[in-house]
Jmol script that loads the backbone (N, CA, C; Angstrom):
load data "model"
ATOM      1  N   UNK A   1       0.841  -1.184   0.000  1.00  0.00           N
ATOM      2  CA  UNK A   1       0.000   0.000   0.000  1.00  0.00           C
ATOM      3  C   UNK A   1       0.879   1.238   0.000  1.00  0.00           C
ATOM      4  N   UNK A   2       0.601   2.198  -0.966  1.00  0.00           N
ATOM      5  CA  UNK A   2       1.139   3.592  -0.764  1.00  0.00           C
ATOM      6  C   UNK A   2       1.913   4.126   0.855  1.00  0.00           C
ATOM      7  N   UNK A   3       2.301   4.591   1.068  1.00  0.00           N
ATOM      8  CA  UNK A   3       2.741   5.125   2.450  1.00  0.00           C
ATOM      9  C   UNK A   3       2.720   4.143   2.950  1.00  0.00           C
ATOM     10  N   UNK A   4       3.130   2.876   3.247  1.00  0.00           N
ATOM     11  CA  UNK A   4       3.515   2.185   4.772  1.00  0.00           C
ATOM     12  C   UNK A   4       4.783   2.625   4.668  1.00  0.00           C
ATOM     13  N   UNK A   5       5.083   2.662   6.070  1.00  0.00           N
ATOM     14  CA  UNK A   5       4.101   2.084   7.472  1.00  0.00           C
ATOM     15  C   UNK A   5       3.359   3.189   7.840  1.00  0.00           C
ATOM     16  N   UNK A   6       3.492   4.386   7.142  1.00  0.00           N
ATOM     17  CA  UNK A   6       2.567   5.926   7.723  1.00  0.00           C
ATOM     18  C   UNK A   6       1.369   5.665   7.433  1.00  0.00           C
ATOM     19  N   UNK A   7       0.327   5.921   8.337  1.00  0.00           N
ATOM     20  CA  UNK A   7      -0.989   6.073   8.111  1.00  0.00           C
ATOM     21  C   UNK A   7      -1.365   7.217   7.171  1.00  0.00           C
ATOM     22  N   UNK A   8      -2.456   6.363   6.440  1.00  0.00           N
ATOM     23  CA  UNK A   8      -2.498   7.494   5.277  1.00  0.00           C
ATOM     24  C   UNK A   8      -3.914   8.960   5.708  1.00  0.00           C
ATOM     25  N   UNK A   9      -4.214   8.873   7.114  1.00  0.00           N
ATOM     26  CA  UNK A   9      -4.374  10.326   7.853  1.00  0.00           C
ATOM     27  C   UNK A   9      -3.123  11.018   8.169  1.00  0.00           C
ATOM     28  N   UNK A  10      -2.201  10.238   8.784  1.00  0.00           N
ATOM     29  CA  UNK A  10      -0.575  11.012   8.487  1.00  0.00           C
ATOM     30  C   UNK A  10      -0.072  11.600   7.500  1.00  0.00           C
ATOM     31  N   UNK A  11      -0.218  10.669   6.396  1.00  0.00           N
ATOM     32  CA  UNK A  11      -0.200  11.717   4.622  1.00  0.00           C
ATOM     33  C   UNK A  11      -0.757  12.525   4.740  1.00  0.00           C
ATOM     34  N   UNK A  12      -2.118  12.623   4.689  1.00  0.00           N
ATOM     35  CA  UNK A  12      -2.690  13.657   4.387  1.00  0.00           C
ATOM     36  C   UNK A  12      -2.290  15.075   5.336  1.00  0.00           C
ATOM     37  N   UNK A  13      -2.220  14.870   6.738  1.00  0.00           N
ATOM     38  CA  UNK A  13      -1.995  15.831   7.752  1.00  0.00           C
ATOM     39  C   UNK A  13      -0.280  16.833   7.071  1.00  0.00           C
ATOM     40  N   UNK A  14       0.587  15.553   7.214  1.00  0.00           N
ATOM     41  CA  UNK A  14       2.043  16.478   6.585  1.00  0.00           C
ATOM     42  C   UNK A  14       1.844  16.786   5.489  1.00  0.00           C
ATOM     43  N   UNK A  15       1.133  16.176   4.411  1.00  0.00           N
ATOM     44  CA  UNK A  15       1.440  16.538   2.768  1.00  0.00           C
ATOM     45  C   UNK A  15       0.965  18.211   3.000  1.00  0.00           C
ATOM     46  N   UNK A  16      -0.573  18.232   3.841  1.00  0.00           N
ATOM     47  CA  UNK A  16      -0.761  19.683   4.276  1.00  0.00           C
ATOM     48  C   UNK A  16      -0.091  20.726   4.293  1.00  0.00           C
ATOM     49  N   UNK A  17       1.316  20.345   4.797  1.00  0.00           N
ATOM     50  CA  UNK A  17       1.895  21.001   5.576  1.00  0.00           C
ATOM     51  C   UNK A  17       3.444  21.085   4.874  1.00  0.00           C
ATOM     52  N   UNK A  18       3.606  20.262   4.470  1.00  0.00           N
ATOM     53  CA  UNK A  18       4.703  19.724   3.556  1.00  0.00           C
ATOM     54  C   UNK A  18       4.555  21.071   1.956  1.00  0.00           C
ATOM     55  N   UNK A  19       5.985  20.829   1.524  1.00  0.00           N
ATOM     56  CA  UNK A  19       5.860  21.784   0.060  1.00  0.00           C
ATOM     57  C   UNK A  19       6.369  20.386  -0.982  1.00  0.00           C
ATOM     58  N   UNK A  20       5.643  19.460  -0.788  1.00  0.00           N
ATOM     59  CA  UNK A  20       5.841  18.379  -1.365  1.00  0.00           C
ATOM     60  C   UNK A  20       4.091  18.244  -1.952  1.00  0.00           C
ATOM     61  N   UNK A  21       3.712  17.693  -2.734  1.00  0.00           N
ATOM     62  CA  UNK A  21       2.416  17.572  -3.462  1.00  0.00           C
ATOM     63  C   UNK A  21       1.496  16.398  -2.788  1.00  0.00           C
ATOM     64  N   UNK A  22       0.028  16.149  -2.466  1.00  0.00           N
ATOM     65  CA  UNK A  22      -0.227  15.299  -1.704  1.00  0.00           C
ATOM     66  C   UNK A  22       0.157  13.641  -2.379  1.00  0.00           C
ATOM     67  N   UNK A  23      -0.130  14.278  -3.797  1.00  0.00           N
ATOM     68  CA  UNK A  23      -0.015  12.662  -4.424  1.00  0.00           C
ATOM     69  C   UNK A  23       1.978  12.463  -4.474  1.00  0.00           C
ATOM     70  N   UNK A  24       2.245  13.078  -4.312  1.00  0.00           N
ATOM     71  CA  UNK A  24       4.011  12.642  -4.516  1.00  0.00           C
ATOM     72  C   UNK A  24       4.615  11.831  -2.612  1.00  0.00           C
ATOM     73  N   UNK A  25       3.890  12.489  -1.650  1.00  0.00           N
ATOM     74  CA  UNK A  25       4.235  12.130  -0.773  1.00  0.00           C
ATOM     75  C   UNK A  25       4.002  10.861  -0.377  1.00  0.00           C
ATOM     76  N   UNK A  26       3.505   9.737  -0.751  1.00  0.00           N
ATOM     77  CA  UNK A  26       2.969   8.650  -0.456  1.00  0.00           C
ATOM     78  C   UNK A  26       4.431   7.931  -1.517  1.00  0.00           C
ATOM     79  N   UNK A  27       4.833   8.671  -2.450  1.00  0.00           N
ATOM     80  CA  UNK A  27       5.773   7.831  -3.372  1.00  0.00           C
ATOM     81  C   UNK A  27       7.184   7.736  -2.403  1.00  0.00           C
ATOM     82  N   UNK A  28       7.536   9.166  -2.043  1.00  0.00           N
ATOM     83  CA  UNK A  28       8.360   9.150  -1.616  1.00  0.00           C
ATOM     84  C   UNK A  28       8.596   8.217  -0.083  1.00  0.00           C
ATOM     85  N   UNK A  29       7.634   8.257   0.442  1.00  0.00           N
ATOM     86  CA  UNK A  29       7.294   7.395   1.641  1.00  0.00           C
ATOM     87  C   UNK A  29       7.602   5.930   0.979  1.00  0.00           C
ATOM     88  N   UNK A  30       7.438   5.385   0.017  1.00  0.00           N
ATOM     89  CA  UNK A  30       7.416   4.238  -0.202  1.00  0.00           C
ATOM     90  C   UNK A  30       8.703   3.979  -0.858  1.00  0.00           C
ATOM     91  N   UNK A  31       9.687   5.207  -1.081  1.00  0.00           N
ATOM     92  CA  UNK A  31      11.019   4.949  -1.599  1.00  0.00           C
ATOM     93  C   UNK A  31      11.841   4.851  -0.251  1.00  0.00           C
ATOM     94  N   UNK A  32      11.453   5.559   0.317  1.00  0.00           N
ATOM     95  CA  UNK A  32      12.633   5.385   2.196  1.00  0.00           C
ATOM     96  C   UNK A  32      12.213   3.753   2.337  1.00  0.00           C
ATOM     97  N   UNK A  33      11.081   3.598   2.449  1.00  0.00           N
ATOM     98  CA  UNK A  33      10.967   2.455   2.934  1.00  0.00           C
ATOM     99  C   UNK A  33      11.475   1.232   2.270  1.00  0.00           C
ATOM    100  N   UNK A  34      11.221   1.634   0.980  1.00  0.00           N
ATOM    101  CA  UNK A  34      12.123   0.413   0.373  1.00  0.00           C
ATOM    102  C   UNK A  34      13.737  -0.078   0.535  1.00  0.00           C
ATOM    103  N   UNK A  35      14.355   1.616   1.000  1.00  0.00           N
ATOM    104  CA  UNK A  35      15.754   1.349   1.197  1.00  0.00           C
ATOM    105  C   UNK A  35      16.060   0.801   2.628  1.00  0.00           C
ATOM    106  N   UNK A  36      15.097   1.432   3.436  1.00  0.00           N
ATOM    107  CA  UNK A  36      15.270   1.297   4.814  1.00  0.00           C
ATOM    108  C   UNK A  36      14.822  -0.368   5.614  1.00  0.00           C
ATOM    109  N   UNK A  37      13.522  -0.872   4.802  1.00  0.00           N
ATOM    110  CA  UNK A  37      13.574  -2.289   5.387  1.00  0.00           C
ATOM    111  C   UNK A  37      14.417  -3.313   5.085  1.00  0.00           C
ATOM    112  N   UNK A  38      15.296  -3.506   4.147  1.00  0.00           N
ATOM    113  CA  UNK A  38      16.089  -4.278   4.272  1.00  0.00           C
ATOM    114  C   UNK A  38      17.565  -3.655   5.449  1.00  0.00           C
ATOM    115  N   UNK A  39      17.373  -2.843   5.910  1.00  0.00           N
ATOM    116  CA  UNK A  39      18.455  -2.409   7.065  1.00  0.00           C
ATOM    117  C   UNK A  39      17.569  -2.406   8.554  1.00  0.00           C
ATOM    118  N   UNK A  40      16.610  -3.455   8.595  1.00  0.00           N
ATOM    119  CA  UNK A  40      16.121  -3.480   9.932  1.00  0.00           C
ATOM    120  C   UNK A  40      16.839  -3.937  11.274  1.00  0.00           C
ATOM    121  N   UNK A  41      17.442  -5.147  10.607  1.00  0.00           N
ATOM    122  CA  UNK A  41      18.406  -5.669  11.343  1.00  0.00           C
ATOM    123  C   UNK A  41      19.596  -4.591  11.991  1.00  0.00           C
ATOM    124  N   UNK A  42      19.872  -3.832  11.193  1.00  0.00           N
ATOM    125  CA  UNK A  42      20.567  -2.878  11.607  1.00  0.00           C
ATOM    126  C   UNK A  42      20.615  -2.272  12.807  1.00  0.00           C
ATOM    127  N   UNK A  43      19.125  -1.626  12.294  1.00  0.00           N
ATOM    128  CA  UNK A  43      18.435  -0.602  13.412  1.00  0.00           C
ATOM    129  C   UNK A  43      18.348  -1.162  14.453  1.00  0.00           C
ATOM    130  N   UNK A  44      17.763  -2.407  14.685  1.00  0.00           N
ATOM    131  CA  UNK A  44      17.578  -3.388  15.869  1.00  0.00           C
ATOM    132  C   UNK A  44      18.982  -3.186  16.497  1.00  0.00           C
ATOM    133  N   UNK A  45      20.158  -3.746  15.874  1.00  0.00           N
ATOM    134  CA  UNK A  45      21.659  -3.425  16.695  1.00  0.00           C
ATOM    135  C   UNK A  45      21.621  -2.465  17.172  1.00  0.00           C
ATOM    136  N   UNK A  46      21.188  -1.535  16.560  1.00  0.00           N
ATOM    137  CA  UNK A  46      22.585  -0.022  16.523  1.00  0.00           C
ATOM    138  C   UNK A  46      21.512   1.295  16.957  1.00  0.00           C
ATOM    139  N   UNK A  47      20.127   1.285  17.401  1.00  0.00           N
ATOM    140  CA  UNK A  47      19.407   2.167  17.466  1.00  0.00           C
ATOM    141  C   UNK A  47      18.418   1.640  18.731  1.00  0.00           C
ATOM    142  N   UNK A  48      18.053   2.857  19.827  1.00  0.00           N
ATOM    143  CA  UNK A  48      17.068   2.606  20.933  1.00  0.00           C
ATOM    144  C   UNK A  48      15.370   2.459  19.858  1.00  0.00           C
ATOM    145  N   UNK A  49      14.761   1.068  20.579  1.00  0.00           N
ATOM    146  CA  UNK A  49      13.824   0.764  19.898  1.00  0.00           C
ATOM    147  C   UNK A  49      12.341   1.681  20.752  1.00  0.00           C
ATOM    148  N   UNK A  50      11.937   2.648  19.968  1.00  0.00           N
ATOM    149  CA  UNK A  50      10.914   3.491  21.000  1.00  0.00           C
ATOM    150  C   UNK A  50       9.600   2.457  21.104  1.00  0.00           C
ATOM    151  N   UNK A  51       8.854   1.811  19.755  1.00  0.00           N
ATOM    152  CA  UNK A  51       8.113   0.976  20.590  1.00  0.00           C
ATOM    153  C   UNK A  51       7.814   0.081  18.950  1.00  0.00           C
ATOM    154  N   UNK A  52       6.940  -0.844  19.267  1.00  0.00           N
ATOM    155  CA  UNK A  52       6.949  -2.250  18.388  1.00  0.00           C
ATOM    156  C   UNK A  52       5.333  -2.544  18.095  1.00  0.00           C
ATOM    157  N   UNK A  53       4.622  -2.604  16.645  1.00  0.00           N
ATOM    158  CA  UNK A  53       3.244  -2.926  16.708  1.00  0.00           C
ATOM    159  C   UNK A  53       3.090  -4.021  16.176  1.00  0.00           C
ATOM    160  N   UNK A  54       1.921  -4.070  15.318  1.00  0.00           N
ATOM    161  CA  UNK A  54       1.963  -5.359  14.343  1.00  0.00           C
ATOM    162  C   UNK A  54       2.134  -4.718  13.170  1.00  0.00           C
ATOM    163  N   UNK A  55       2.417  -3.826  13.287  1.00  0.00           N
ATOM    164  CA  UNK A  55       2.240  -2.830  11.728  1.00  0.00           C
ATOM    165  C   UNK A  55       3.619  -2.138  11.656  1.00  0.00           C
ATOM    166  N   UNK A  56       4.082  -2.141  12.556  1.00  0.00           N
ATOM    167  CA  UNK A  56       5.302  -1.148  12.515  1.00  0.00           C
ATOM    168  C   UNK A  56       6.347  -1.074  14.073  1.00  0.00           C
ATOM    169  N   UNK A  57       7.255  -0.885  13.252  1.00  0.00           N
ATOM    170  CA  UNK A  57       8.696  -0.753  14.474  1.00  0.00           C
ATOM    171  C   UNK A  57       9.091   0.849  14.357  1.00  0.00           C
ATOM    172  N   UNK A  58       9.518   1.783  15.808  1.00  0.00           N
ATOM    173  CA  UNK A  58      10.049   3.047  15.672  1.00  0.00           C
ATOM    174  C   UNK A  58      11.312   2.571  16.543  1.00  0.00           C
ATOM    175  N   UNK A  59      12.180   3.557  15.958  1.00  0.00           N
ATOM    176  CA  UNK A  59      13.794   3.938  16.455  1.00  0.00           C
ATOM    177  C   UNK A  59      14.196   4.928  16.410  1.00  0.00           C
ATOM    178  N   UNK A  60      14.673   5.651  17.689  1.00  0.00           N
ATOM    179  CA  UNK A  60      15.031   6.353  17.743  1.00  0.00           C
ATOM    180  C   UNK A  60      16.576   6.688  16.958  1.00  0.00           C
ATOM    181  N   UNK A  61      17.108   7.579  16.054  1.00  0.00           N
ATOM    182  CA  UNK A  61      18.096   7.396  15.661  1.00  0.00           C
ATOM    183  C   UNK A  61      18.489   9.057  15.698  1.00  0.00           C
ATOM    184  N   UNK A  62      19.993   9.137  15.869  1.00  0.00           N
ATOM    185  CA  UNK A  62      20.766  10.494  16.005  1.00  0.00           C
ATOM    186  C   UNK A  62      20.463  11.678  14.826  1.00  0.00           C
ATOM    187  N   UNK A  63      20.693  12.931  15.953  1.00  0.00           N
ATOM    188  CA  UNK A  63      20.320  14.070  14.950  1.00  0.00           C
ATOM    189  C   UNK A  63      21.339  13.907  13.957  1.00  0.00           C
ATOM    190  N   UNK A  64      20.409  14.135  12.230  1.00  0.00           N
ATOM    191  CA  UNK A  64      21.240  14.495  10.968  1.00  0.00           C
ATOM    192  C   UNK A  64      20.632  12.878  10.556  1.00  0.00           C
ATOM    193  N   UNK A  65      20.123  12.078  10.864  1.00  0.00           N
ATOM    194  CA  UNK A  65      20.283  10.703  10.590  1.00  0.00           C
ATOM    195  C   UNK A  65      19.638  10.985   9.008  1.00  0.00           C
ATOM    196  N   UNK A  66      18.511  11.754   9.017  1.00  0.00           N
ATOM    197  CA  UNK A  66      17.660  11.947   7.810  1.00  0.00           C
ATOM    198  C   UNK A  66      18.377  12.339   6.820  1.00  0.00           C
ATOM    199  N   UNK A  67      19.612  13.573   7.193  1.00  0.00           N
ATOM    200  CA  UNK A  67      20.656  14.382   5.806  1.00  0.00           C
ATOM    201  C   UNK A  67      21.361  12.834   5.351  1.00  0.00           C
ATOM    202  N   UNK A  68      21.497  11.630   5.838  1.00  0.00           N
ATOM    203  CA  UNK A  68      22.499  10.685   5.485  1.00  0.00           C
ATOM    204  C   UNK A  68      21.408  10.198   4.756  1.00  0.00           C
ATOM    205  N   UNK A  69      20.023  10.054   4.782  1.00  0.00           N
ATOM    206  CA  UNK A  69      19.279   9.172   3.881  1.00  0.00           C
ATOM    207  C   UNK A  69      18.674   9.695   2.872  1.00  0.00           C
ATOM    208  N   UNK A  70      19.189  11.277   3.050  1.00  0.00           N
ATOM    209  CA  UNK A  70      18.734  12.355   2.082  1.00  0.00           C
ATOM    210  C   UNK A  70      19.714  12.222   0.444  1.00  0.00           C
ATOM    211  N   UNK A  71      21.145  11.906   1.264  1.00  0.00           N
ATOM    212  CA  UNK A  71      22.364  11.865   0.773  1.00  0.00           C
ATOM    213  C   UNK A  71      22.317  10.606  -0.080  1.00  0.00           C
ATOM    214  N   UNK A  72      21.877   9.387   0.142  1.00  0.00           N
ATOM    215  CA  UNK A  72      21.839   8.332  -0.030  1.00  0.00           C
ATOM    216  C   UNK A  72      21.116   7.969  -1.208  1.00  0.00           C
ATOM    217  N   UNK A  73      20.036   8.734  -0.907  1.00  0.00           N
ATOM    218  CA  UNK A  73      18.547   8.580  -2.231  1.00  0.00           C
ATOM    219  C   UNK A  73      18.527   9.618  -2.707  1.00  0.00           C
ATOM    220  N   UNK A  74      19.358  10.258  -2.999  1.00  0.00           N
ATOM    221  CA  UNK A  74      19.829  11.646  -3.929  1.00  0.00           C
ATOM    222  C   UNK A  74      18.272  12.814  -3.516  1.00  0.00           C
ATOM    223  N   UNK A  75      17.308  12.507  -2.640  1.00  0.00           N
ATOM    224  CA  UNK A  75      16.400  13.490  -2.281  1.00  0.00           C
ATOM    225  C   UNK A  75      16.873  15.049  -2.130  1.00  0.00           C
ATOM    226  N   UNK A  76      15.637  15.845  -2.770  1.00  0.00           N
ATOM    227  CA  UNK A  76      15.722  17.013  -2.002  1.00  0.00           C
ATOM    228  C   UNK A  76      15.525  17.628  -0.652  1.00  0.00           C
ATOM    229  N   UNK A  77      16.084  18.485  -0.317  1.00  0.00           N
ATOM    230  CA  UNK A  77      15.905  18.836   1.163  1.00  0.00           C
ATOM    231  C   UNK A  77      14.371  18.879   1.383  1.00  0.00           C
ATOM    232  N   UNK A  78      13.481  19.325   0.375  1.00  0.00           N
ATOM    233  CA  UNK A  78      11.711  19.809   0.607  1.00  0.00           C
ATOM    234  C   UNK A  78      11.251  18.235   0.758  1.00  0.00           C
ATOM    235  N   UNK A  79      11.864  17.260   0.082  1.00  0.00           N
ATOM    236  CA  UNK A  79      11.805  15.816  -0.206  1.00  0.00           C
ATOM    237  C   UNK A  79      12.199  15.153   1.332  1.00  0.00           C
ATOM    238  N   UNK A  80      13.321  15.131   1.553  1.00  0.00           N
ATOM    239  CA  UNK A  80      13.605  14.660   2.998  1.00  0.00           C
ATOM    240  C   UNK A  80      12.828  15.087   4.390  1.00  0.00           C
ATOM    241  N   UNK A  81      12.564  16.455   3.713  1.00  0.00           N
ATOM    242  CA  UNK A  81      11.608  16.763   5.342  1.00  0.00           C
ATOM    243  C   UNK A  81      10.130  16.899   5.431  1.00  0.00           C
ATOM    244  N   UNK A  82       9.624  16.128   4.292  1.00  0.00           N
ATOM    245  CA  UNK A  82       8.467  15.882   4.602  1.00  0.00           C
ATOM    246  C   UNK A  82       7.911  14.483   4.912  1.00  0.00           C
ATOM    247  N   UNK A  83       9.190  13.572   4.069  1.00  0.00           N
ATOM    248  CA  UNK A  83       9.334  11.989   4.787  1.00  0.00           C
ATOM    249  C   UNK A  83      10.011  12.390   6.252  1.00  0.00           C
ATOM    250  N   UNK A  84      10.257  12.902   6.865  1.00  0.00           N
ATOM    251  CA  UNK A  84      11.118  13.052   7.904  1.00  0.00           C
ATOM    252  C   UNK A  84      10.131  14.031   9.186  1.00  0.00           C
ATOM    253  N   UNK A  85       9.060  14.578   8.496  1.00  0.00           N
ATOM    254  CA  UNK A  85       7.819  15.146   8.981  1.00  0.00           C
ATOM    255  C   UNK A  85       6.632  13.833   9.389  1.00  0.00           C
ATOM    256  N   UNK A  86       6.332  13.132   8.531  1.00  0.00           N
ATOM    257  CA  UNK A  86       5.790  11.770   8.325  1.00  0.00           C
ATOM    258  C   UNK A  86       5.972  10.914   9.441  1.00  0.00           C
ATOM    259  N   UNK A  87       7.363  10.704   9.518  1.00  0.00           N
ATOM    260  CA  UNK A  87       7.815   9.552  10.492  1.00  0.00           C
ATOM    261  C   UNK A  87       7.267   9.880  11.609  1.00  0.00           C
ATOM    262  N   UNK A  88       8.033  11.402  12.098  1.00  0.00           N
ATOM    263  CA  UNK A  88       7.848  12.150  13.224  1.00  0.00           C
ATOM    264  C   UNK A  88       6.321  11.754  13.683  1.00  0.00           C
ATOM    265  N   UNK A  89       5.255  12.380  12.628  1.00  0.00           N
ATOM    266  CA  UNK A  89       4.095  12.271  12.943  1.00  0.00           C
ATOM    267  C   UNK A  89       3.532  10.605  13.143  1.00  0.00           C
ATOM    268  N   UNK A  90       4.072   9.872  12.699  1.00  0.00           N
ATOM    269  CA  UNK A  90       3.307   8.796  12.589  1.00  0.00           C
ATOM    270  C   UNK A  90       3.998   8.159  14.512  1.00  0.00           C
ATOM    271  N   UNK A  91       4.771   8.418  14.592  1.00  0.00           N
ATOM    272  CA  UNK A  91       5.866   8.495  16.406  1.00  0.00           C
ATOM    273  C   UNK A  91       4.851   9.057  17.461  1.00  0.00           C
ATOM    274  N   UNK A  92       4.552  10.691  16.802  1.00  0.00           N
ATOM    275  CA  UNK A  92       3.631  10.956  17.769  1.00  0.00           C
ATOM    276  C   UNK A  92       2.305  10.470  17.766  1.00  0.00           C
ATOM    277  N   UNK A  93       1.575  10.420  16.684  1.00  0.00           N
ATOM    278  CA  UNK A  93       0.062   9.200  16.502  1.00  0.00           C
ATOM    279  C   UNK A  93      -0.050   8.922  17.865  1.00  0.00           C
ATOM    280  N   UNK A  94       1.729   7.551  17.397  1.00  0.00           N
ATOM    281  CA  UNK A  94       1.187   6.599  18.128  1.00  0.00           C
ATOM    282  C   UNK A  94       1.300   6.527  19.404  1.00  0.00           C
ATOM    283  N   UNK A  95       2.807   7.499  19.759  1.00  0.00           N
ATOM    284  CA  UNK A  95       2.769   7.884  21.374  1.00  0.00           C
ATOM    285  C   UNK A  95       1.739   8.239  21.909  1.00  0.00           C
ATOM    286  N   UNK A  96       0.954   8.582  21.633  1.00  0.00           N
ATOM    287  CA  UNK A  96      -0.697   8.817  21.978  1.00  0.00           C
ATOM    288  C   UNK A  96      -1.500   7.921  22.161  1.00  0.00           C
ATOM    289  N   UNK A  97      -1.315   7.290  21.470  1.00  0.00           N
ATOM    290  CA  UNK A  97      -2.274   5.827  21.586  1.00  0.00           C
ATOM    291  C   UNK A  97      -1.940   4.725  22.775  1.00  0.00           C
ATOM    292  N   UNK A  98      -0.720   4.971  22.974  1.00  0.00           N
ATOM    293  CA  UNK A  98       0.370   4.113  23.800  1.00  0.00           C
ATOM    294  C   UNK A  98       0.309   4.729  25.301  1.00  0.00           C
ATOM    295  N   UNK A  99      -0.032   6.384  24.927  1.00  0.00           N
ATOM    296  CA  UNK A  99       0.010   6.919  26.244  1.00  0.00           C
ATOM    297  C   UNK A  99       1.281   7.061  26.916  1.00  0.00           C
ATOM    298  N   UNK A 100       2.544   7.312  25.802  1.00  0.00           N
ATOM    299  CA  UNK A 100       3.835   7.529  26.190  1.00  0.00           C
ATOM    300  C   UNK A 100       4.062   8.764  25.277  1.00  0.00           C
ATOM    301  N   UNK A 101       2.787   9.812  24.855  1.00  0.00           N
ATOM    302  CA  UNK A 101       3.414  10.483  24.139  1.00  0.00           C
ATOM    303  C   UNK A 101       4.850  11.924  24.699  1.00  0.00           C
ATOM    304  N   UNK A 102       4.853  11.975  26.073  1.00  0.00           N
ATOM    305  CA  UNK A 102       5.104  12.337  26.681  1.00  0.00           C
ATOM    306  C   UNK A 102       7.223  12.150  26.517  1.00  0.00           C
ATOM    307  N   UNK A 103       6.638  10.872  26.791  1.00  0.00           N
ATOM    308  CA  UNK A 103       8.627  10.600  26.948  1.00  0.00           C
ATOM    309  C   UNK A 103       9.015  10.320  25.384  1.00  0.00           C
ATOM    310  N   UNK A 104       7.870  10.137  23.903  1.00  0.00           N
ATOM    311  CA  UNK A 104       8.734  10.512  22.858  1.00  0.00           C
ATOM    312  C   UNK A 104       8.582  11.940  22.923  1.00  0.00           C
ATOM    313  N   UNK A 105       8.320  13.141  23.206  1.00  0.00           N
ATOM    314  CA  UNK A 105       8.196  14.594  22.674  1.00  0.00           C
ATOM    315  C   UNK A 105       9.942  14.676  23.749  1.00  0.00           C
ATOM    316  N   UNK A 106      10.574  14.351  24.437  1.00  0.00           N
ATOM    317  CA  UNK A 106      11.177  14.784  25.330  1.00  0.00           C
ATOM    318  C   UNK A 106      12.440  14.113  24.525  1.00  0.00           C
ATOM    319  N   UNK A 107      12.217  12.903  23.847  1.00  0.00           N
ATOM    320  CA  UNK A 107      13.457  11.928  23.239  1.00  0.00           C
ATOM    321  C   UNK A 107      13.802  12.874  21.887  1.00  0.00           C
ATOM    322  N   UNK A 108      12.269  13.279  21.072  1.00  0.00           N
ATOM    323  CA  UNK A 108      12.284  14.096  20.032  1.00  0.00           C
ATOM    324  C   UNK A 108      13.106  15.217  19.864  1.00  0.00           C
ATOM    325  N   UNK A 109      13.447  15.959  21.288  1.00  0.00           N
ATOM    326  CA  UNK A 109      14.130  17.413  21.291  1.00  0.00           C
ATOM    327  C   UNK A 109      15.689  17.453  21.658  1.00  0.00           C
ATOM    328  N   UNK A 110      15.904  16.040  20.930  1.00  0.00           N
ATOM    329  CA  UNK A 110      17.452  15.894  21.032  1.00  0.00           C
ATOM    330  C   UNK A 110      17.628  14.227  20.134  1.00  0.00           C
ATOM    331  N   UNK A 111      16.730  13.813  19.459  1.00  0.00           N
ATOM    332  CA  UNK A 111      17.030  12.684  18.502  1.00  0.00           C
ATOM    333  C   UNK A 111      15.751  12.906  17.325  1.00  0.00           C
ATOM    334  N   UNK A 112      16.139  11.694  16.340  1.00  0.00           N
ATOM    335  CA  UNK A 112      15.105  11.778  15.168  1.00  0.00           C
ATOM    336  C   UNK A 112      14.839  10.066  15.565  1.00  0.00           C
ATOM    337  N   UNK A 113      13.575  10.019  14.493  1.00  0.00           N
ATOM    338  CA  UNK A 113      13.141   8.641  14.035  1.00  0.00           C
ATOM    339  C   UNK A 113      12.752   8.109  13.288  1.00  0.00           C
ATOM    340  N   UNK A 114      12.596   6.725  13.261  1.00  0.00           N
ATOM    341  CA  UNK A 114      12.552   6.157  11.732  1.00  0.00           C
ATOM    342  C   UNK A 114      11.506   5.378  12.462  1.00  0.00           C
ATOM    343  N   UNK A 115      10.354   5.230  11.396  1.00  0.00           N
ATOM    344  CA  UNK A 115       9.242   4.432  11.471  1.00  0.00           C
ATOM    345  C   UNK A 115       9.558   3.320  10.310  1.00  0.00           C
ATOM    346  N   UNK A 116       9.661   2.047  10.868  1.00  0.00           N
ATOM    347  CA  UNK A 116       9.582   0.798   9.519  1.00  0.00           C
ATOM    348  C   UNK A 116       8.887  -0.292   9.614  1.00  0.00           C
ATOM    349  N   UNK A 117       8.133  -0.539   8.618  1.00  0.00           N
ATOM    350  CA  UNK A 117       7.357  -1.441   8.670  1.00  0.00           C
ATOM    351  C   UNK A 117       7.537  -3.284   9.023  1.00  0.00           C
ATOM    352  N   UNK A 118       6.965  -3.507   9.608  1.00  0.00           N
ATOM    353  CA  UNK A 118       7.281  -5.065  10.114  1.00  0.00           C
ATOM    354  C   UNK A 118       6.765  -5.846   8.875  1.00  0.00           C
TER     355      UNK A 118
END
end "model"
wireframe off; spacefill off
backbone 0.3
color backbone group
């Protein structure tokens, strides 16, 4: 489906907000992800795991992490930060739902994250 692992009320909310087009943002969502799930294993090593669904895994990963995946998939900066807006949002969703939105807004103001699909 378009945008996994982002909920596609998450599309719609950043594309809003985003200077990215609503229909382009669901592509680009689905290009991170393609690079990024085969490096899950990774993340699991090398990154604090913020929380685990049936739909999706978040990690917390170091500021700039996004300019390296920006770098990687030749994206534009308007391109990187609206997948990088996305994640964020789809983190807070769910910290809400979880009722921990609290200790990600506090992890947020000194790390980034990557949302990937299980």
């Amino acid at each position: 489906m378009a945008g996994d692992p982002i909920e596609g009320e998450v599309l719609i909310l950043v594309a809003a907000k985003a200077s990215v087009g609503p229909q382009r943002l669901p592509d680009l969502v689905d290009r991170v992800a393609a690079d990024l799930g085969p490096q899950r294993e990774t993340y699991a090593r090398e990154y604090e795991r913020a929380y685990e669904t049936d739909g999706r895994t978040a990690f917390f990963v170091e500021d700039g992490h996004w300019q390296e995946i920006r770098d990687r998939l030749d994206l534009g900066e308007r391109e990187v930060d609206a997948v990088r807006r996305a994640h964020h949002e789809q983190l807070t969703r769910d910290g809400r739902r979880l009722g921990r939105i609290e200790e990600f807004e506090m992890a947020l103001e000194i790390r980034e994250c990557v949302v990937l699909g299980v």
